[in-house]
C-alpha positions in Angstrom: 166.2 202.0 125.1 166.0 199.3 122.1 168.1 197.0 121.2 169.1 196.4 117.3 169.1 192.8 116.5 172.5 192.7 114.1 171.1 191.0 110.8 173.2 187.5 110.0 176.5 188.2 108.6 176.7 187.5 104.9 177.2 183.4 104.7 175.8 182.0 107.6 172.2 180.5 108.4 169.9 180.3 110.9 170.2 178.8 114.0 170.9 175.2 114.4 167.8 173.6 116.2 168.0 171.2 118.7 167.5 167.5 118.8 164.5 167.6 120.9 162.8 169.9 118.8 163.6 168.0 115.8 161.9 164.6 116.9 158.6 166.5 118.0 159.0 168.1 114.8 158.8 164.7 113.0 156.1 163.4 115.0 154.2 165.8 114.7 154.8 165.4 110.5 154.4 161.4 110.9 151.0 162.3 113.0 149.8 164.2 110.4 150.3 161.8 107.6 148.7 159.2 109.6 145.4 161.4 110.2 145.6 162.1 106.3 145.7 158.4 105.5 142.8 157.6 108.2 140.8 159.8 106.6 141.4 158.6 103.5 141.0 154.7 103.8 138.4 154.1 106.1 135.8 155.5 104.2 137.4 152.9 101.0 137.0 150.7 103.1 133.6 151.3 104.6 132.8 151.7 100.9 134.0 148.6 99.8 132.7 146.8 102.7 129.0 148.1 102.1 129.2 147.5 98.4 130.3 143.6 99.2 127.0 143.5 101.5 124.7 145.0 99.3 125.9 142.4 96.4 125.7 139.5 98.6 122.8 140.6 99.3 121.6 141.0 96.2 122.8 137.3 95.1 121.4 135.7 98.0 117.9 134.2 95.9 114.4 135.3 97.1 112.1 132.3 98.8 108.9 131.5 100.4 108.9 129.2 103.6 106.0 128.0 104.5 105.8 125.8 108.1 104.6 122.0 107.5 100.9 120.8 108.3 100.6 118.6 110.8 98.9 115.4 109.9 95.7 113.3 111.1 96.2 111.4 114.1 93.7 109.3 112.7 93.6 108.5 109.3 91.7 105.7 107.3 94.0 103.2 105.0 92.2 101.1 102.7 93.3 97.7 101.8 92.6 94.4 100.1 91.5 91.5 101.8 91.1 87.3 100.8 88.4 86.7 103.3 88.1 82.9 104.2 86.1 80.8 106.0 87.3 80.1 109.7 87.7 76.5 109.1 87.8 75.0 106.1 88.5 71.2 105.6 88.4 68.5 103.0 86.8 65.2 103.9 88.7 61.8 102.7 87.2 58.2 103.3 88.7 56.4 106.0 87.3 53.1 104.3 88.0 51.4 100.6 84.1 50.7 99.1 81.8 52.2 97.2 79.5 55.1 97.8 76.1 54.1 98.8 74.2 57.0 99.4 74.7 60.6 100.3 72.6 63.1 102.3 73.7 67.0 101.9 74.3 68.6 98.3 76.0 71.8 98.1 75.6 74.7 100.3 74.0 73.0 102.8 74.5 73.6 106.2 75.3 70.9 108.8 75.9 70.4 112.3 78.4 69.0 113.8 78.0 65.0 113.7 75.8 64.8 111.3 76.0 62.0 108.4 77.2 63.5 105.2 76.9 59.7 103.6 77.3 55.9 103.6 79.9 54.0 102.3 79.5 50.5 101.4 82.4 48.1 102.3 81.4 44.4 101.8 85.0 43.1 101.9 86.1 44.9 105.0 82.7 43.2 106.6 83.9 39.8 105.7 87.5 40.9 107.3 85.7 41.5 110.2 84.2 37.9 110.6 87.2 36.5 109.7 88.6 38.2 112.8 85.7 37.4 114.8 86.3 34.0 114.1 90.4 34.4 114.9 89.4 35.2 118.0 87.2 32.4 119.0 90.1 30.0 117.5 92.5 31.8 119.2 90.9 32.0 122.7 89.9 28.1 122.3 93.7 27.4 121.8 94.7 29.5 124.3 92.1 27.4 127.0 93.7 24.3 125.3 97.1 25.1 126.3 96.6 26.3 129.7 94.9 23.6 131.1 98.1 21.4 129.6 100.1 23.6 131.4 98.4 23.2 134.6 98.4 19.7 134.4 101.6 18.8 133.7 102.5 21.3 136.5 101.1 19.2 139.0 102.7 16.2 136.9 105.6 18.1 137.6 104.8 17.9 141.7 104.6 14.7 141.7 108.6 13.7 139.4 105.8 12.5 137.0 107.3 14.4 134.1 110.3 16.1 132.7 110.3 19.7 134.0 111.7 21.0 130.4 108.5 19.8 129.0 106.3 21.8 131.4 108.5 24.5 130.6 107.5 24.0 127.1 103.6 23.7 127.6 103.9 27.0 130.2 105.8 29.0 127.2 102.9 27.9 124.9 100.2 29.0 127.1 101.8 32.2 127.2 102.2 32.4 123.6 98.5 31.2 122.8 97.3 34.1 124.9 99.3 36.9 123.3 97.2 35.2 119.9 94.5 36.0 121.5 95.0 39.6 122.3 96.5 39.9 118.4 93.3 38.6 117.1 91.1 40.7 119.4 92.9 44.1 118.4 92.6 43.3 114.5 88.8 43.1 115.4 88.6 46.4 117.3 90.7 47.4 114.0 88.1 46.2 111.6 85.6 47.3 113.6 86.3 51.3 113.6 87.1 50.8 110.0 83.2 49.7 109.7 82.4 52.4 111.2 84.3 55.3 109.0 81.5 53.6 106.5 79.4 56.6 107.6 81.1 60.1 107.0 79.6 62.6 109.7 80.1 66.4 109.4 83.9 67.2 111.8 82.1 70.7 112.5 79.2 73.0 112.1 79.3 74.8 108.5 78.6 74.4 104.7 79.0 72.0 101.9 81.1 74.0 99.6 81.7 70.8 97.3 80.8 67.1 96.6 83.1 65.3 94.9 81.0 61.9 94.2 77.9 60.1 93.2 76.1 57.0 94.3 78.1 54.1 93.0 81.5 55.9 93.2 84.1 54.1 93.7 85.9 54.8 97.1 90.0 54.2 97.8 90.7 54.8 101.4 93.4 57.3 101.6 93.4 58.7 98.1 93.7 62.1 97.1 90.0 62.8 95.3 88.1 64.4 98.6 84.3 63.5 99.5 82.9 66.3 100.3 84.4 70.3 101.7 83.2 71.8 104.1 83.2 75.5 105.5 82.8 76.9 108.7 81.4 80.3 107.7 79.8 82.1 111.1 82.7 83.4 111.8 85.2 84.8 108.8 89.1 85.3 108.7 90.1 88.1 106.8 93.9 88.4 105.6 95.5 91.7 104.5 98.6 92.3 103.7 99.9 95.9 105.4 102.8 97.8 104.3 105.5 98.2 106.7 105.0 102.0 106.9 101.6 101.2 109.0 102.7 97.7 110.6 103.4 100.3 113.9 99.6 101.1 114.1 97.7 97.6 113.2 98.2 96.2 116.3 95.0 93.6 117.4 91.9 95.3 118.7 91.7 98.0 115.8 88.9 98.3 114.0 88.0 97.6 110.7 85.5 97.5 107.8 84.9 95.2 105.1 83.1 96.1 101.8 82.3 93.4 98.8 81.2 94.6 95.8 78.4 92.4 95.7 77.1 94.0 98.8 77.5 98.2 97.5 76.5 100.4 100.5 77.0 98.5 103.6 80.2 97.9 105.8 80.5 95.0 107.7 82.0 95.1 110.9 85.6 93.3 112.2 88.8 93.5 114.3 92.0 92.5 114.0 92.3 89.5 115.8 96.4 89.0 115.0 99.7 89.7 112.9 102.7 87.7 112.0 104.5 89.6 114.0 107.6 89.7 111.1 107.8 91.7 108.1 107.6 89.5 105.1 110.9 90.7 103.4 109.9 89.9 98.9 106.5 92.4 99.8 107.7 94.4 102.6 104.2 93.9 104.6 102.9 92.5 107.2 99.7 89.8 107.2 97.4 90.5 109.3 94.1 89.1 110.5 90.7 90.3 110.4 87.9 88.6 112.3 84.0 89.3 110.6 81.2 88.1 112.4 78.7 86.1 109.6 76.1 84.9 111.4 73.9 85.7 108.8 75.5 84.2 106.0 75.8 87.6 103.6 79.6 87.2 103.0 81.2 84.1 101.4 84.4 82.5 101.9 87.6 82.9 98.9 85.7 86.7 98.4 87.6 89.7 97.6 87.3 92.3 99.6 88.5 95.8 100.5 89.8 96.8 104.1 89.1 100.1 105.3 91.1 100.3 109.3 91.0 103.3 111.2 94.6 104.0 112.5 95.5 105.8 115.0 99.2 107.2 115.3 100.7 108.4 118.2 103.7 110.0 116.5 101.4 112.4 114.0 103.5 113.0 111.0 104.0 116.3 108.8 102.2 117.2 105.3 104.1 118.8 102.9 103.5 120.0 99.6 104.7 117.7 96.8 106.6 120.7 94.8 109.3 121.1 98.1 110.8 117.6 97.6 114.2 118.3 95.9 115.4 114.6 94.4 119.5 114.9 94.7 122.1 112.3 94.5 122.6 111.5 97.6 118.6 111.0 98.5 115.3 112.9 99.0 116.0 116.4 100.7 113.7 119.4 101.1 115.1 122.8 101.6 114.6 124.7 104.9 115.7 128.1 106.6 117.3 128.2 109.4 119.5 131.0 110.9 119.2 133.0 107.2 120.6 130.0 105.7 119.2 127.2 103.7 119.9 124.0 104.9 119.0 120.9 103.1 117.6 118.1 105.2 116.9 114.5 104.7 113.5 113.1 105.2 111.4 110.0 105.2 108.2 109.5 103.4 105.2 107.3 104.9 102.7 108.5 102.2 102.1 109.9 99.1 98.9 110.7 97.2 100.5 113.1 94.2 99.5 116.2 95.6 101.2 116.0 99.2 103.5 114.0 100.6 103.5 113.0 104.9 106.9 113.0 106.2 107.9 110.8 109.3 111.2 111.0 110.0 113.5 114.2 109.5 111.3 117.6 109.9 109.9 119.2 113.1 106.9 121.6 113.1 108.6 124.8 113.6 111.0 124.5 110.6 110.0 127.2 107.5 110.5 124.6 104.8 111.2 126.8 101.7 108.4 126.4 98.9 109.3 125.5 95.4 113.3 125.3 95.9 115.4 126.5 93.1 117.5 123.8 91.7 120.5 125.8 92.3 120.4 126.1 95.9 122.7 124.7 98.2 123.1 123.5 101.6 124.7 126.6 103.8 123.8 129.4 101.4 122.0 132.9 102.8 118.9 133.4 101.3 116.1 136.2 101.7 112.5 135.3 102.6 109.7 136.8 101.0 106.6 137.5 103.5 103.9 136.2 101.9 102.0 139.4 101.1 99.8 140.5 98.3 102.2 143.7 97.7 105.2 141.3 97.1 107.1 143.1 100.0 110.3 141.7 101.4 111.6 140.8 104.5 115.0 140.3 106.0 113.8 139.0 108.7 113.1 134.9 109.2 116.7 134.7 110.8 
C-alpha cells in the first residue's frame, strides 16, 4: 500500500533546515573557495618567485677566478752598493816643520809601521835643549836648596836658628823639586813631539793620496792631510734595503757583488750587519756587506750592484697585475666566496708590471676573480665561468 506525499499547499515553501546543517553547509562553501584560491595563487606565486630567480640570475655578471700562485721561497733582489775600504784614515802631522823627504807615492801598499816620511823640525829641536838644559838648572837648584834645608835643620837642633826660617828653606826644597819634575815632563813632551817627525803607516793598506812635496810647509794640527791611506783586503759594502725585505737580510746571507769593470765574474760576500732601524726619509734599511779582496781586483768608493739570495719563510702569493681594483678606500682585489664577491684588502711586497706578490691579505685557496668589472661590489652574487674552451658555465664555485 503507498502512500501519496500531499504536494505543498499553494503559499508555503520548503522545509526550514536546521542550524546544524546550515554551518556545515557554509563550511563546506568557505572550504571550497579556499581550495579555489589555493589553486589559484600558488602557482602566481611559484611563477613569480621563479621568474625573480631566473632574473637575478641573469643579472648576477659572469667571472673567471683563478686561485693565486704561490711565490719563490727564494728569490734574488738586486741592489746597489758604495763599497769602501775597511779602514780608511787621513794622516795629519803631529809636528810644525817642513817636509823633508817622503817614501811611498800613490797606490802603494804599506805595512803596518812603516815610514811614510820625514819631517824636519829645527825649532822644536832647539825647544828640546832648551829643556834639556831646564832640567839640569832645575835639578842643580833643587840640590842647592835641600842641602840648606838639611843644614839649617840641624841648626834648628841645636836653637841655632829661627825655626820659621827652616820652615822657609824646607818649603823651597820642596818647591825646587816639583821644578824639577815640570822641566823633566816638558822634555819627555818635546821629545815625542821629535819623534812624530817620522810619519809611519797606522795600518797595513794603500796610499790613496799624497797631499805634499819635499819642502812643504807643515802646521801641526791643520786641516790639509799628509798622506790617506786604505785598508783594502778586506771591503765593507753598504746597501741600502727597502723595508719590504729588511725581514729576510739578516747577517750570514749571502751575497754577490758585480762592478762593471769587472763583466762576468761575481765576487763573493756576507752580510756582516744592519742598523737594526728603519731609516724613516728612505724607508730602508743599511746594511753591511763584507768582500774578501785579497787580491786587490775591487777598489774602494766603487759602485757596485748587490745581488742577495733571500730566503722567506712566510712565501707570499703572485697575482696577476689586471685583478688589482684601485678604489677609494685602498687597493682591493675581488674574490668569491660562498657565490658572492667579496672585496678584500691586500698588501703588496713587489711589483715588476706584469705581476704583483701579495703579503698580507689573501690565502691560497681564495678564487680571486680575473679582470674584475669596475662595477662590482662587495656582497654581490656572481656566476663563475669554468675555464673551458666551449665557454660552458657553471653554477657551481659556491
Amino acid at each position: 500500500m503507498s502512500h501519496d506525499i500531499a504536494p505543498p499547499k499553494p503559499g508555503e515553501g520548503p522545509p526550514p533546515l536546521s542550524g546544524r546543517k546550515a554551518l556545515v553547509l557554509i563550511a563546506a562553501l568557505i572550504g571550497a573557495a579556499v581550495v579555489i584560491a589555493i589553486l589559484g595563487i600558488v602557482p602566481r606565486v611559484r611563477a613569480r618567485t621563479t621568474l625573480q630567480q631566473q632574473t637575478d640570475a641573469l643579472a648576477a655578471p659572469d667571472v673567471l677566478v683563478a686561485p693565486p700562485k704561490l711565490g719563490k721561497v727564494g728569490q734574488e733582489v738586486v741592489l746597489p752598493g758604495n763599497v769602501q775600504a775597511f779602514t780608511d784614515s787621513p794622516i795629519f802631522a803631529r809636528t810644525s816643520g817642513y817636509l823633508k823627504s817622503w817614501s811611498f807615492d800613490i797606490g802603494a801598499h804599506v805595512k803596518k809601521g812603516q815610514r811614510l816620511a820625514v819631517i824636519a823640525s829645527p825649532e822644536v829641536d832647539q825647544q828640546l835643549q832648551q829643556a834639556q838644559a831646564d832640567v839640569q838648572t832645575a835639578k842643580a837648584n833643587s840640590k842647592y836648596a835641600e842641602t840648606q834645608s838639611t843644614r839649617y835643620q840641624d841648626l834648628l837642633n841645636e836653637n841655632a836658628v829661627s825655626k820659621q826660617d827652616t820652615d822657609n828653606f824646607r818649603a823651597q826644597a820642596n818647591s825646587t823639586s816639583n821644578q824639577v819634575a815640570s822641566a823633566q815632563a816638558n822634555v819627555r813632551r818635546l821629545a815625542q813631539l821629535t819623534s812624530f817627525q817620522n810619519v809611519f803607516a797606522p795600518f797595513d793598506g794603500v796610499i790613496t793620496a799624497r797631499n805634499v812635496d819635499l819642502g812643504t810647509l807643515i802646521d801641526a794640527g791643520a786641516s790639509r792631510e799628509l798622506f790617506h791611506m786604505a785598508s783594502d783586503d778586506v771591503l765593507r759594502v753598504y746597501v741600502n734595503v727597502p723595508q719590504v725585505y729588511s725581514r729576510d737580510t739578516v747577517p750570514g746571507v749571502t751575497a754577490g757583488l758585480v762592478v762593471p769593470e769587472r763583466p762576468g765574474r761575481v765576487f763573493p760576500g756576507k752580510i756582516v750587519r744592519t742598523s737594526q732601524a728603519i731609516d724613516p726619509a728612505s724607508r730602508t734599511l743599511l746594511v753591511e756587506v763584507e768582500v774578501d779582496n785579497h787580491d786587490h781586483q775591487l777598489f774602494p768608493g766603487a759602485y757596485a750592484q748587490v745581488h742577495f739570495k733571500l730566503t722567506s719563510a712566510n712565501p707570499t702569493l703572485v697575482l696577476p697585475v689586471p685583478t688589482l681594483m684601485f678604489r677609494s678606500e685602498g687597493l682591493r682585489v675581488a674574490v668569491v666566496r660562498d657565490g658572492k664577491a667579496r672585496l678584500v684588502p691586500i698588501t703588496i711586497s713587489r711589483d715588476d708590471g706584469k705581476t704583483v706578490e701579495v703579503s698580507e691579505g689573501l690565502q691560497p685557496s681564495d678564487l680571486v676573480i680575473q679582470n674584475p668589472p669596475d662595477s662590482i661590489i662587495d656582497g654581490e652574487a656572481v656566476h663563475v665561468v669554468a675555464p673551458e674552451s666551449n665557454g660552458s658555465k657553471s653554477d657551481g664555485a659556491k
